[in-house]
MARFI-488926 format. One record per residue (C-alpha): residue number from 0; y, x, z. Coordinates in steps of 0.05 Angstrom, whole numbers. Each point is the difference from the previous one (the first is absolute). Last residue first. Layout:
<nodes>
@resi = NUM&py = Y&px = X&pz = Z
...
</nodes>
This chain:
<nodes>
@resi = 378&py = -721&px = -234&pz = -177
@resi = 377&py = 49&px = 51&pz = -21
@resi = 376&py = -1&px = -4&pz = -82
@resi = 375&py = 86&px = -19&pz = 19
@resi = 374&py = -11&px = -65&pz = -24
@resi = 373&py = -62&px = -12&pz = 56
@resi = 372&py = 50&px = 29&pz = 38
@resi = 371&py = 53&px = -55&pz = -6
@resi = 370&py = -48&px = -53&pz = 4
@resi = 369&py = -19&px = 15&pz = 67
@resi = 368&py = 66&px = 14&pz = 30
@resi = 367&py = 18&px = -69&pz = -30
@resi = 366&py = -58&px = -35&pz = 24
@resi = 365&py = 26&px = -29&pz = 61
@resi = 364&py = 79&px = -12&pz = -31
@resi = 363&py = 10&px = -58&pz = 33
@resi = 362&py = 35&px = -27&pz = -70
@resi = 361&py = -67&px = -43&pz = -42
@resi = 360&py = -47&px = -45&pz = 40
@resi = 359&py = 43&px = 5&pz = 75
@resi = 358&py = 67&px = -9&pz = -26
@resi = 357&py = -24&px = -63&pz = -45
@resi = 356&py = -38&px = -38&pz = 60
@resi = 355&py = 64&px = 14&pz = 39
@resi = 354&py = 38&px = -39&pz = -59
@resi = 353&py = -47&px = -47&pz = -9
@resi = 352&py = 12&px = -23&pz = 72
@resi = 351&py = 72&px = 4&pz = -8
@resi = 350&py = -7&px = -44&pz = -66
@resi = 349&py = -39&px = -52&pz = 49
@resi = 348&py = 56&px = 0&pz = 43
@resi = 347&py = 49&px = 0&pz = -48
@resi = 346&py = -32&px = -63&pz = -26
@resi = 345&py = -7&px = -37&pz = 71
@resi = 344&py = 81&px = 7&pz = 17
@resi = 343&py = 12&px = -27&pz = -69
@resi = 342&py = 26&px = 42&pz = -56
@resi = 341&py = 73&px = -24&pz = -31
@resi = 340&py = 30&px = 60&pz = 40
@resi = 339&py = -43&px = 51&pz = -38
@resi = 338&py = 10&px = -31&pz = -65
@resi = 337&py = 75&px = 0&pz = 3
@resi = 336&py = 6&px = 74&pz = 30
@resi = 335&py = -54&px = 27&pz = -52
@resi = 334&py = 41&px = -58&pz = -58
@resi = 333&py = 57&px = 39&pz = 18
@resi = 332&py = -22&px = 68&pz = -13
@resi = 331&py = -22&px = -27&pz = -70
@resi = 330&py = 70&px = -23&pz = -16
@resi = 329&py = 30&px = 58&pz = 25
@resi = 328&py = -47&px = 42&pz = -44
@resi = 327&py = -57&px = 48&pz = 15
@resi = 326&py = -59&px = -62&pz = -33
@resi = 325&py = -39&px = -35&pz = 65
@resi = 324&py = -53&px = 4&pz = 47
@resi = 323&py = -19&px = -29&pz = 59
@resi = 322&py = -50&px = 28&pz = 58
@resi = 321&py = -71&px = 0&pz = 18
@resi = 320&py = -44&px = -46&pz = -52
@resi = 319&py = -45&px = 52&pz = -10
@resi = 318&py = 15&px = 8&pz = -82
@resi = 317&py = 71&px = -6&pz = 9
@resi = 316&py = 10&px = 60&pz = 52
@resi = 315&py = -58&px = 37&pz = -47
@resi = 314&py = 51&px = -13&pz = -54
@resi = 313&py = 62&px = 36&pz = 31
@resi = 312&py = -39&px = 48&pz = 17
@resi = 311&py = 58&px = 38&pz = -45
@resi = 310&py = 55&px = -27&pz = 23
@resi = 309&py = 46&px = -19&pz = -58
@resi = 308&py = -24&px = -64&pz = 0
@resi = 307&py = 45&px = -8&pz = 64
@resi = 306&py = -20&px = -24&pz = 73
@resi = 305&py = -1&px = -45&pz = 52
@resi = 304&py = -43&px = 26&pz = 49
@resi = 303&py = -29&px = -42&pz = 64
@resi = 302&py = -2&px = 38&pz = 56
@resi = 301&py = -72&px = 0&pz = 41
@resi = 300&py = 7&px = 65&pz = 30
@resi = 299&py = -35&px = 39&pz = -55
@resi = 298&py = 23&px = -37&pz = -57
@resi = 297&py = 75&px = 20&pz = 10
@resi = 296&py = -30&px = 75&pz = 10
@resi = 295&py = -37&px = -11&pz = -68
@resi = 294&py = 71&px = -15&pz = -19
@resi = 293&py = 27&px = 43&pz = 19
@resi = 292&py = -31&px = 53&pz = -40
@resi = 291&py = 24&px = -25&pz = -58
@resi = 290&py = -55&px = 28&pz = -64
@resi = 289&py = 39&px = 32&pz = -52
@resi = 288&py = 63&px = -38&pz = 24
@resi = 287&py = 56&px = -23&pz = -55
@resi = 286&py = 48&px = -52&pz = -15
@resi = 285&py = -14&px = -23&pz = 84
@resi = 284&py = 17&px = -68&pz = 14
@resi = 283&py = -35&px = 15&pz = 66
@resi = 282&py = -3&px = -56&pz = 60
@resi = 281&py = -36&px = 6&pz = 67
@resi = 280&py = -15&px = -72&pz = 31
@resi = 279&py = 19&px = -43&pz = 59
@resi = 278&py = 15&px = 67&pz = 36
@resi = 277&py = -25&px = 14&pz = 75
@resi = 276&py = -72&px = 45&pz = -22
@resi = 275&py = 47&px = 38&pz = -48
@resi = 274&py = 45&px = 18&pz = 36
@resi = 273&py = -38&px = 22&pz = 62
@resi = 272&py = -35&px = 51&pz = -49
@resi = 271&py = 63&px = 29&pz = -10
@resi = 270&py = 11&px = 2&pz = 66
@resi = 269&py = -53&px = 22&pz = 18
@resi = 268&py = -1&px = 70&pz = -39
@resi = 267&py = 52&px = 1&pz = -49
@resi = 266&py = 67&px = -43&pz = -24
@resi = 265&py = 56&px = 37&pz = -45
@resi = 264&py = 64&px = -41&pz = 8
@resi = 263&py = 2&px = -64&pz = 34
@resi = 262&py = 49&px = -36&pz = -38
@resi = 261&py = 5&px = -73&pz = 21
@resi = 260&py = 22&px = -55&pz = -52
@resi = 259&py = 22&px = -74&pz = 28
@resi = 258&py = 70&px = 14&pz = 12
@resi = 257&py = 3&px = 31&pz = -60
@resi = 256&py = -15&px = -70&pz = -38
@resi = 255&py = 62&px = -23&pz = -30
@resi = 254&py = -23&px = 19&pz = -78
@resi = 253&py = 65&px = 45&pz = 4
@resi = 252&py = -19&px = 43&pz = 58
@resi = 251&py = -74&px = 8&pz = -18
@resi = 250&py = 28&px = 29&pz = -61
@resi = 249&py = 46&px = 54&pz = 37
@resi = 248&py = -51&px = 15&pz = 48
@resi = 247&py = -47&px = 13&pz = -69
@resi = 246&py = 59&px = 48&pz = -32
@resi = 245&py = -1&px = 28&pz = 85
@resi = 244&py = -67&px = 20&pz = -13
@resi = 243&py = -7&px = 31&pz = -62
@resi = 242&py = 6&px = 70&pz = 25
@resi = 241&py = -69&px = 21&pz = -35
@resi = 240&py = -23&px = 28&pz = 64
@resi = 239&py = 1&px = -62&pz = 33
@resi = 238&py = -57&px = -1&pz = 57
@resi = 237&py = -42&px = -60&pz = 1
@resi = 236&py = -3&px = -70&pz = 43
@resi = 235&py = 38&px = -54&pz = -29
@resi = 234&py = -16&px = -58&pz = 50
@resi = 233&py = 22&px = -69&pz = -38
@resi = 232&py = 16&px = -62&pz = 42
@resi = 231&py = -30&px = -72&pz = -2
@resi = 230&py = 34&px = -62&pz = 31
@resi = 229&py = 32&px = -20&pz = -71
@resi = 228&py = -69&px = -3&pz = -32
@resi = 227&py = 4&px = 54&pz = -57
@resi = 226&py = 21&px = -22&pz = -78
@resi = 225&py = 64&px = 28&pz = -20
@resi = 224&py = 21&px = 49&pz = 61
@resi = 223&py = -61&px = 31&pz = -7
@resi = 222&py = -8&px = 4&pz = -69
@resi = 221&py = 65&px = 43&pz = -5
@resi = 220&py = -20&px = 39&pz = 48
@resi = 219&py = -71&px = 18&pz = -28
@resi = 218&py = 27&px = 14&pz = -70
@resi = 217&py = 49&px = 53&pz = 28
@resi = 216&py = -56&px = 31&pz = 38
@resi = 215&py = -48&px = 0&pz = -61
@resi = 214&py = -37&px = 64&pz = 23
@resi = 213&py = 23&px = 44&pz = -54
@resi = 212&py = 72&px = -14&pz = 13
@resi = 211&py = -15&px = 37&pz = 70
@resi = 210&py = -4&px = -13&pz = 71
@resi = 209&py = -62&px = 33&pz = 23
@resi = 208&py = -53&px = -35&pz = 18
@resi = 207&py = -20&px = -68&pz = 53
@resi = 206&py = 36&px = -70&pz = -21
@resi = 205&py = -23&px = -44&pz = 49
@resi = 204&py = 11&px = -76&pz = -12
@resi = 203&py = 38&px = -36&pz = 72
@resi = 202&py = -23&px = -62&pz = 54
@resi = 201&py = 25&px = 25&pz = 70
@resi = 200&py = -39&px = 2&pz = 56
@resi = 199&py = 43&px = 70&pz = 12
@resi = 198&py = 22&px = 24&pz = -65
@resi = 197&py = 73&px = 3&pz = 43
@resi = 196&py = -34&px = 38&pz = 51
@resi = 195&py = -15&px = 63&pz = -53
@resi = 194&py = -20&px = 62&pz = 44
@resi = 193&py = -34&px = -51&pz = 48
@resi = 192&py = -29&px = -42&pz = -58
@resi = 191&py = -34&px = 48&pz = -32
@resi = 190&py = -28&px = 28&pz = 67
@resi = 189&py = -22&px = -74&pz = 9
@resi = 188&py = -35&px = -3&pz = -64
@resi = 187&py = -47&px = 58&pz = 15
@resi = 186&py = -16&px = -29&pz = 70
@resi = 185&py = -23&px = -64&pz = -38
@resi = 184&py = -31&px = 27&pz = -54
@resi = 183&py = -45&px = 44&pz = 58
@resi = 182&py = -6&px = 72&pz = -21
@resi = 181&py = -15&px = 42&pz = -70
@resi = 180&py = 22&px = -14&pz = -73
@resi = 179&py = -28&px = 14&pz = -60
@resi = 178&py = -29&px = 54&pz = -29
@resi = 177&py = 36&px = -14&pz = -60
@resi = 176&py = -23&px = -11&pz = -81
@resi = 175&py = -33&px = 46&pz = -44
@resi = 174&py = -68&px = -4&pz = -38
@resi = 173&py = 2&px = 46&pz = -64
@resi = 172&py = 12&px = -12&pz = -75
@resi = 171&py = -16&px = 58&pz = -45
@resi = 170&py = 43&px = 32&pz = -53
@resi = 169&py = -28&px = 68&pz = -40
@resi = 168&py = 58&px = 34&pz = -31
@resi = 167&py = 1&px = -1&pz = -78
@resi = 166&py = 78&px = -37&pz = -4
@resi = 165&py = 23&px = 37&pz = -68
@resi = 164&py = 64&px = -29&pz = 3
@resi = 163&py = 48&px = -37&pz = 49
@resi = 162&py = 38&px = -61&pz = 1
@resi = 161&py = -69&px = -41&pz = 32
@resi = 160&py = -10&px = 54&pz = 53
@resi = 159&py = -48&px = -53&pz = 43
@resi = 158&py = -1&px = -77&pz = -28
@resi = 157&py = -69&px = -8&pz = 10
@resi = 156&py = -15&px = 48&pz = 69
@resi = 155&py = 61&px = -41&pz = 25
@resi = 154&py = -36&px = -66&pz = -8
@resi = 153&py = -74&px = 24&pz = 15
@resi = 152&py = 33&px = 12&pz = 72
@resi = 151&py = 6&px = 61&pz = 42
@resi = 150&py = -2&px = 53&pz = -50
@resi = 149&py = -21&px = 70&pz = 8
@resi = 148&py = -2&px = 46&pz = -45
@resi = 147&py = -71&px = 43&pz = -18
@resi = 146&py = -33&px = 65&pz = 9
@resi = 145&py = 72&px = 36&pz = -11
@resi = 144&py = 14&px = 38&pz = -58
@resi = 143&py = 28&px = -47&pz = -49
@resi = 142&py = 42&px = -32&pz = 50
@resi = 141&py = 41&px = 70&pz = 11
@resi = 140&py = -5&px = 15&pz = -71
@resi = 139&py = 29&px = -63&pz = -9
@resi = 138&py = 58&px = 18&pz = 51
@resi = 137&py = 15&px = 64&pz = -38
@resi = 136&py = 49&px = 9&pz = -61
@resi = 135&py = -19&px = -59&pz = -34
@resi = 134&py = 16&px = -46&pz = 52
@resi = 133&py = 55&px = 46&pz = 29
@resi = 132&py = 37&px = -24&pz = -62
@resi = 131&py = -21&px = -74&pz = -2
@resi = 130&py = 24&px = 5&pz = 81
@resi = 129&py = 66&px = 30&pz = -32
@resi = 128&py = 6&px = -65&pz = -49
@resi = 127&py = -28&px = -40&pz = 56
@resi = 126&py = 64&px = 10&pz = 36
@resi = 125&py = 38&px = -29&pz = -52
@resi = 124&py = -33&px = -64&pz = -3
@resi = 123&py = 2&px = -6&pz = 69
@resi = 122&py = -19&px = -84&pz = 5
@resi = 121&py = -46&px = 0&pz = -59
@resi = 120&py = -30&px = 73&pz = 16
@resi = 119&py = -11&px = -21&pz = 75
@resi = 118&py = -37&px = -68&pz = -18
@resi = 117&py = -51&px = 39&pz = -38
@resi = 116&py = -42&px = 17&pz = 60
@resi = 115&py = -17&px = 74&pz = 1
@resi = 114&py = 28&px = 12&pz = 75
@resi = 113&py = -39&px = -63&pz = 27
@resi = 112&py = -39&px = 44&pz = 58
@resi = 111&py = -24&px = 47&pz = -50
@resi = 110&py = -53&px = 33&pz = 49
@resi = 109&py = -20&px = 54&pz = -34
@resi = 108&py = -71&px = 22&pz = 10
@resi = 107&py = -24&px = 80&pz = 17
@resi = 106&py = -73&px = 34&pz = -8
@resi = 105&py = 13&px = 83&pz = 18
@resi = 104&py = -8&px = 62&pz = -54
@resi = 103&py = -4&px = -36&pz = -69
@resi = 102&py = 87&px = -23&pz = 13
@resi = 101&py = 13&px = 19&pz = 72
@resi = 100&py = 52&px = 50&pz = 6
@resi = 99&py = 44&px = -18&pz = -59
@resi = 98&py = -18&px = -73&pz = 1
@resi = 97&py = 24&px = -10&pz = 59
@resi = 96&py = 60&px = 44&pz = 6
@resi = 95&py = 19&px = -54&pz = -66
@resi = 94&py = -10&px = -50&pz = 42
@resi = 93&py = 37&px = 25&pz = 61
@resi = 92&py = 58&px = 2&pz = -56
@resi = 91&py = 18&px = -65&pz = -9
@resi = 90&py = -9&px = -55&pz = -47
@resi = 89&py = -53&px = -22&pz = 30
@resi = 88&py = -27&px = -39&pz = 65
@resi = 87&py = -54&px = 16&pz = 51
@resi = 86&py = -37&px = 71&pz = -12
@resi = 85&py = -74&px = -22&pz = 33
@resi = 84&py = -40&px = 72&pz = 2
@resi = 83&py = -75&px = 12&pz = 15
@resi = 82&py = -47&px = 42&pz = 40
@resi = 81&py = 58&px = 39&pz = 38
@resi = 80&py = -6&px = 70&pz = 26
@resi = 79&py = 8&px = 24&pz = -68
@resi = 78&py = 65&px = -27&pz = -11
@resi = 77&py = 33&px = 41&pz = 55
@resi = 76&py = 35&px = 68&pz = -25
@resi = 75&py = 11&px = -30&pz = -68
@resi = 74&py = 26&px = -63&pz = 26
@resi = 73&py = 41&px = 29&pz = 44
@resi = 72&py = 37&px = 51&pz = -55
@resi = 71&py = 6&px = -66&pz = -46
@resi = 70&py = 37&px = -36&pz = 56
@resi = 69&py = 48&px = 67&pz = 21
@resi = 68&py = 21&px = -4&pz = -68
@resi = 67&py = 29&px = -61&pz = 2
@resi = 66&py = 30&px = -39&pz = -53
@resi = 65&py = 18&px = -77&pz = 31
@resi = 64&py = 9&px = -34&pz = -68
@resi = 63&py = 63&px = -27&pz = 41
@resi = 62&py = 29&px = 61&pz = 11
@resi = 61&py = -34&px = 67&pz = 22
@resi = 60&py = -55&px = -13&pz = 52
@resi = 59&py = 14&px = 0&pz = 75
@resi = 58&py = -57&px = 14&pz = 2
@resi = 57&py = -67&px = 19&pz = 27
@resi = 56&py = -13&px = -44&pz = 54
@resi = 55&py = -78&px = 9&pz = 13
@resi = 54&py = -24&px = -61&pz = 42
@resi = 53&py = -56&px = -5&pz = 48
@resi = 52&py = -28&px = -66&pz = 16
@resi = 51&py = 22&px = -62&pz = 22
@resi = 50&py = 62&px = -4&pz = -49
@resi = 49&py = 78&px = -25&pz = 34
@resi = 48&py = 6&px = 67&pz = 31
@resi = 47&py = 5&px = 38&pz = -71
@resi = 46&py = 56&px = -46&pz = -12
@resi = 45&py = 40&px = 40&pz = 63
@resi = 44&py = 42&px = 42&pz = -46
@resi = 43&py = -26&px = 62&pz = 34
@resi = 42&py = -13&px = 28&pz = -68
@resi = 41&py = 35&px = -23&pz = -59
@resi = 40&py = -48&px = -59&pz = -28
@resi = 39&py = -39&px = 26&pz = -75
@resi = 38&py = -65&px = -22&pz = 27
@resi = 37&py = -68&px = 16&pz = 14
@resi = 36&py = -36&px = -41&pz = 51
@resi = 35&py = -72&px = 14&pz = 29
@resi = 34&py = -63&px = -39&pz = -2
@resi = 33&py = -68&px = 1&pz = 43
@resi = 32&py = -60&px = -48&pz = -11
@resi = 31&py = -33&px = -49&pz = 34
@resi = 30&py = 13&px = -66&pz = -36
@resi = 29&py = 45&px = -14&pz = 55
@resi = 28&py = 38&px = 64&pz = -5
@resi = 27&py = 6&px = -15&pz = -88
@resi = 26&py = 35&px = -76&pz = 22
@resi = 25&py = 52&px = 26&pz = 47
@resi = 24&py = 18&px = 60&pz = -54
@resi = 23&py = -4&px = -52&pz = -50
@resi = 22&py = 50&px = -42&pz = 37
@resi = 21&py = 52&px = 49&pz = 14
@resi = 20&py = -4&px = 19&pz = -80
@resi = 19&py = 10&px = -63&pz = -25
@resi = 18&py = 61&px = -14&pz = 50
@resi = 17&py = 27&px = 65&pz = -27
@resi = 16&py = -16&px = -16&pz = -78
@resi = 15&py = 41&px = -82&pz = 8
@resi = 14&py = 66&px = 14&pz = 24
@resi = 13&py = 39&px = 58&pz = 10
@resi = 12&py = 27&px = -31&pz = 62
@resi = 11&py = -67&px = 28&pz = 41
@resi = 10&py = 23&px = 75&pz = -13
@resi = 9&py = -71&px = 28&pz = -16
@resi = 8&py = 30&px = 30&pz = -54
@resi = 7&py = -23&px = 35&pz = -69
@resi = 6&py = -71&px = -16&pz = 16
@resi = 5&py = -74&px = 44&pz = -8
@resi = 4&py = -52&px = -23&pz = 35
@resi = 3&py = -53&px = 49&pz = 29
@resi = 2&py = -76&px = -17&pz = 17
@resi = 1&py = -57&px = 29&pz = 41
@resi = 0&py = -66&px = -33&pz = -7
</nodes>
């Protein structure tokens, strides 16, 4: 089969959709079949390189909500090459291209990768009075009038577009996760450790995502300097669009444990992978992930995640034995660093173990492709 996705960005600091989308495309060519990239990137902005597999750059799009004419013309000229359609994310306007070209004429999904989660219209309240707006103007109609939307856990399928009315689209909850990493832990560790030599054989937590108040940061330093073993350090790896950095530098200042905090920036390839194989544990106090893609990547190299309720596989975590859990407040984020230091040498072994066991049962993403066509009426 021949496939397209459709993606505002495949600029890899845009979080969660662009990773997505990278790892379908990896995950479709070893199922056998072909896919193509459609996004609303300027051309020659050097994203499209980051995709194995041709990519169609047909922005830049107007503002934010990324209006592009040149998008809908593609689509129109193309769509009937493809046998199906994956739009990731909403709110924007390659969804509403989608539905304009496709809608009874091509099967498409939307991916809602955690864009309808609740969480957003508590903490924006007045942003969610124009998304309420755009609601009823469009982006139902563009749910409505896909085959289905995609979910990646029962938890955000249940608490999807809560705020908003007349919610008819079809949900459905399909297998996601990471493909994992590739190469000898040990080689992968040591190119950590030669970009980072003060990690080196060093006990630290791994924070991996972007820095932002969504992710708990603040929460996560202040626990740290409360309740972490004195010879333990902190790697905060993640870019910082939000500009909330120094406000954590300053924070980490005053608790007296700066000294102990490294800031990586945005990690990929192996030495992001590296990270995670040389940290004690990875740690998310997240208020908010619709699945948390690292950490099925924490549970693929044997990390140990500490994590919020807030994640949404939150439960499967608790239901393997494979990580901690805990509420998204300070005092929950300290009980994650408490717990997790409290844990003899044999029990994090064992919780590794179940960890791996964990990865490999529900987040390798082998019958993703699969699944995704057989919602698409393709297989």
């Amino acid at each position: 089969m021949r496939l397209l996705h459709m993606v505002h960005t495949l600029n890899p600091e845009r979080g969660g959709p662009p990773e997505a989308v990278r790892m379908f495309v990896l995950a479709h060519q070893r199922a056998g079949n072909e896919v193509e990239v459609a996004t609303l990137d300027a051309p020659g902005s050097g994203y499209e390189r980051l995709a194995s597999c041709p990519v169609h750059a047909c922005g830049p799009g107007l503002t934010s909500y990324g209006y592009s004419p040149q998008l809908e013309h593609w689509l129109r000229a193309n769509f009937a090459r493809f046998n199906g359609v994956i739009v990731n994310g909403v709110w924007q306007f390659h969804g509403v291209a989608a539905r304009r070209v496709l809608a009874g004429r091509k099967p498409y999904v939307v991916f809602a990768h955690g864009m309808l989660d609740p969480y957003f219209m508590r903490r924006y309240p007045l942003k969610h009075g124009k998304k309420l707006a755009y609601w009823m103007m469009s982006e139902r109609r563009n749910l409505e009038r896909a085959q289905a939307v995609c979910f990646t856990s029962e938890e955000e399928k249940r608490i999807a577009a809560r705020g908003f009315p007349y919610r008819n689209f079809r949900g459905v909850v399909v297998p996601y996760g990471t493909l994992g990493p590739e190469g000898d832990s040990a080689a992968l560790r040591a190119a950590f450790w030669e970009r980072f030599p003060a990690l080196a054989g060093r006990p630290y937590l791994l924070f991996l995502g972007r820095i932002h108040p969504k992710k708990g940061c603040d929460l996560l330093i202040e626990a740290f300097a409360q309740a972490a073993p004195k010879d333990y350090l902190l790697a905060m790896a993640g870019p910082d669009h939000s500009g909330m950095r120094p406000e954590l530098e300053g924070m980490a200042a005053r608790l007296g444990v700066a000294d102990r905090i490294l800031w990586t920036g945005m990690l990929s390839g192996d030495a992001k992978w590296g990270a995670f194989y040389g940290a004690e544990a990875f740690i998310l106090p997240s208020h908010q992930e619709n699945f948390g893609i690292a950490v099925a990547d924490a549970l693929a190299c044997g990390a140990i995640p500490l994590i919020s309720d807030k994640v949404n596989i939150a439960p499967d975590v608790v239901a393997d034995g494979a990580g901690l859990v805990e509420p998204d407040t300070l005092a929950g984020a300290r009980r994650l660093v408490e717990r997790f230091a409290a844990m003899a040498p044999a029990e994090r072994a064992a919780m590794r173990e179940r960890g791996l066991a964990c990865y490999g049962r529900r987040y390798t993403l082998s019958n993703a492709a699969a699944e995704l066509y057989r919602v698409m009426g393709l297989a």
